[in-house]
N, C-alpha and C positions, 0 to 999 in steps of 0.2 A: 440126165433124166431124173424126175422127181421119183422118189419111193413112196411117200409120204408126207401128207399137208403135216407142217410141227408147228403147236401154239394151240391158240384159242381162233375156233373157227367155226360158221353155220354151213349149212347146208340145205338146200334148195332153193327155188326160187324166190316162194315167200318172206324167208328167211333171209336172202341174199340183198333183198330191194328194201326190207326192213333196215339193215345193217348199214348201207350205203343212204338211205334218207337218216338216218341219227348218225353221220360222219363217225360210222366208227368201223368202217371197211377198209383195208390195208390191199389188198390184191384178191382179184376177183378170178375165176375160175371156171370156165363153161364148154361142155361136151359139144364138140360139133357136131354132132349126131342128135342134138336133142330137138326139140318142136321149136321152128324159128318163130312160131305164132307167140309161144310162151315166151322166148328167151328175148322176145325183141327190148321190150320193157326195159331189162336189164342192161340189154347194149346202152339203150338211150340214156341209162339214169349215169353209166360208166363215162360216158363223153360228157355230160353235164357236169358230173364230180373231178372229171381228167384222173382216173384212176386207171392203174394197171390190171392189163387183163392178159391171161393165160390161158390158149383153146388148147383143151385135151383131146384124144381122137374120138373117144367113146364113153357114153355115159357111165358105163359098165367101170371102165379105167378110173374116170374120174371119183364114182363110189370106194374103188379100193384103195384111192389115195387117202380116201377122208375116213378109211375104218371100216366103212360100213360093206356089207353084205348083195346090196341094191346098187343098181346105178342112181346117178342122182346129176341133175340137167347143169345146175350153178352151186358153187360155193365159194366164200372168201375167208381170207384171214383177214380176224381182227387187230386193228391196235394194239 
């Protein structure tokens, strides 16, 4: 079980698809619970880059692994 994302990392969507189009996303991170509408994008840029991806259970989860207070849909570590 993760506790905690350790390193240099973004969070959210915008964020996440910015970091993976400038090749500087190491392992990708997304709440199965979040909106497939929004997180599709992300799948798609993940199989284009052959990057790893990690499903949390909940958005909620995946915000406490990154710090934050909030749920939060995608995050990745960076290089």
């Amino acid at each position: 079980m993760i506790y905690r994302l350790r390193g240099k990392k973004v969070i959210g969507i915008k964020q996440t698809i910015k970091a993976i189009k400038n090749d500087s996303a190491k392992i990708v991170y997304i709440a199965k619970d979040a909106d497939s509408s929004l997180v599709h994008s992300v799948e798609v840029l993940i199989k284009d880059n052959s990057l790893e991806v990690v499903y949390i259970d909940t958005m909620k989860e995946l915000g406490k692994l990154c710090g934050i207070d909030v749920g939060a849909a995608t995050a990745a570590l960076l290089k």
